[in-house]
N, C-alpha and C positions, 0 to 999 in steps of 0.2 A: 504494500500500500504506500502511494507518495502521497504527500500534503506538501501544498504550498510553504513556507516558512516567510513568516511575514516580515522582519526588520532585513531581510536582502533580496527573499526572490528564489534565495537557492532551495531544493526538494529535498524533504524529509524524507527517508524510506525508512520504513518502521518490517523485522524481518528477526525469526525466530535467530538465537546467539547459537555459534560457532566455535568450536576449541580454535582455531583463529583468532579470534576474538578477545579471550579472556585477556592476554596482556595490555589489551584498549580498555578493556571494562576496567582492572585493575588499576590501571594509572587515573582514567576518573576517579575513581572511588577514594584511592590516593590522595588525589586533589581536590578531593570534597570534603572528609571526612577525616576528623581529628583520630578517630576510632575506625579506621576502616576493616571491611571485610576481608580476611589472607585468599588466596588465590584459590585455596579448597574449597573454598566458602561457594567460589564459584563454579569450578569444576562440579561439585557435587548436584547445582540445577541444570545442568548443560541438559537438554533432550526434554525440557518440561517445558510445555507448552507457553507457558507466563516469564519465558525466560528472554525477552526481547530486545534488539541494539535499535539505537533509531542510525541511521548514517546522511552524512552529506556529502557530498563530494567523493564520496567513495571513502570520508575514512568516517572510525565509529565517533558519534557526537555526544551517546547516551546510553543508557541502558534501564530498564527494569526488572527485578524478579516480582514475580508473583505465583501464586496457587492459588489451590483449592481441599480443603481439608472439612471432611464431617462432623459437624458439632452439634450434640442436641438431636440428631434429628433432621439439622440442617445443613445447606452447604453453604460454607463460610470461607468467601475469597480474603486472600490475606497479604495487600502487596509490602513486603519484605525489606525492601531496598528502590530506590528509583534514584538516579545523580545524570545532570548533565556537565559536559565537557567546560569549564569555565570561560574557555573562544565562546561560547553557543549560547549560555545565558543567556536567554531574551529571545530566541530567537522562536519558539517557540515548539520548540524538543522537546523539553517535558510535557507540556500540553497533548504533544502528538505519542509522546507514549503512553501516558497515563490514559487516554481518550481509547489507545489500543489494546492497551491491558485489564481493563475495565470488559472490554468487547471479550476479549479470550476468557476472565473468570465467565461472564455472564454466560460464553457459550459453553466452556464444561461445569458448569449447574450453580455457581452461585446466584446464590438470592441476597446475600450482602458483603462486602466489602469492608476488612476493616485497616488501618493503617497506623504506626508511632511516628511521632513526630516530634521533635524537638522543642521544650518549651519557648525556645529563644528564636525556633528557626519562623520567621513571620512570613517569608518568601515561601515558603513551602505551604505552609498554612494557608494561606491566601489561594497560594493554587488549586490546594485541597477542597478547600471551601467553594471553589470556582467550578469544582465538578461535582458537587452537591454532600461531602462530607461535612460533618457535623460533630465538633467535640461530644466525647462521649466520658471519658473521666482521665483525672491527673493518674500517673504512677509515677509517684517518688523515687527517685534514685535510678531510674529506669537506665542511665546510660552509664556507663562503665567510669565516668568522673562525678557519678552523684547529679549531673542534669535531671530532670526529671520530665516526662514522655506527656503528649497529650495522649491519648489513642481517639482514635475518629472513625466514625462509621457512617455505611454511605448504603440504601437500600437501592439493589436495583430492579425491583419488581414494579 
């Protein structure tokens, strides 16, 4: 799937991730993340369907994990990780994966989505909020320096 990307013009292409791949996803995550994910972290979703790169130009600009796991009764998508390239910021990569990954939980069976988010992180939240999630409660300590998590949930029935 390509989308337009609005602040240049150039196409998103949003496409299941690649053992290729993981050294691009890792270096975002890198350079996103004070606490990043090690490279097993990634290895171990390779082949799961919520495991997506967005690219531009042929190289990778972003990425997401996500799933889908039974809870209750129900099915409960649960996106894991999502970080854009810091070139790409703005550009509207997150949007275009988040938008896709949302589409893959819904089609292997969630009925809601939920997400952690950084209390401090406002650009995320905002974005979040922009695709219909909805604070759901604090967890204290939730990040490995004592930050503490919103989690947010988003229905999509």
């Amino acid at each position: 799937m390509t989308t337009p990307a609005p602040k240049d013009g150039e196409a998103v292409s949003i496409r299941p991730a690649e053992r290729a791949d993981l050294l691009a996803v890792v270096r975002i995550e890198n350079a996103s993340f004070s606490q990043p994910w090690p490279y097993d972290a990634f290895d171990r979703f390779l082949g799961e369907p919520g495991f997506l790169v967005a690219e531009t130009d042929g190289e990778i600009a972003g990425y997401v994990v996500a799933d889908v796991t039974q809870k209750l009764g129900r099915s409960l998508g649960h996106v894991k990780d999502i970080a854009v390239h810091p070139d790409h910021r703005g550009d509207g990569v997150g949007s275009a994966l988040m938008s896709r990954s949302l589409g893959v939980l819904a089609a292997h069976g969630a009925d809601t989505v939920k997400l952690e988010v950084r209390r401090s992180n406002d650009g995320a939240k905002r974005l979040y909020r922009e695709f219909g999630f909805e604070p759901l409660r604090r967890v204290p300590g939730y990040y490995g320096n004592g930050e503490d998590a919103i989690v947010m949930l988003r229905n999509l029935d």
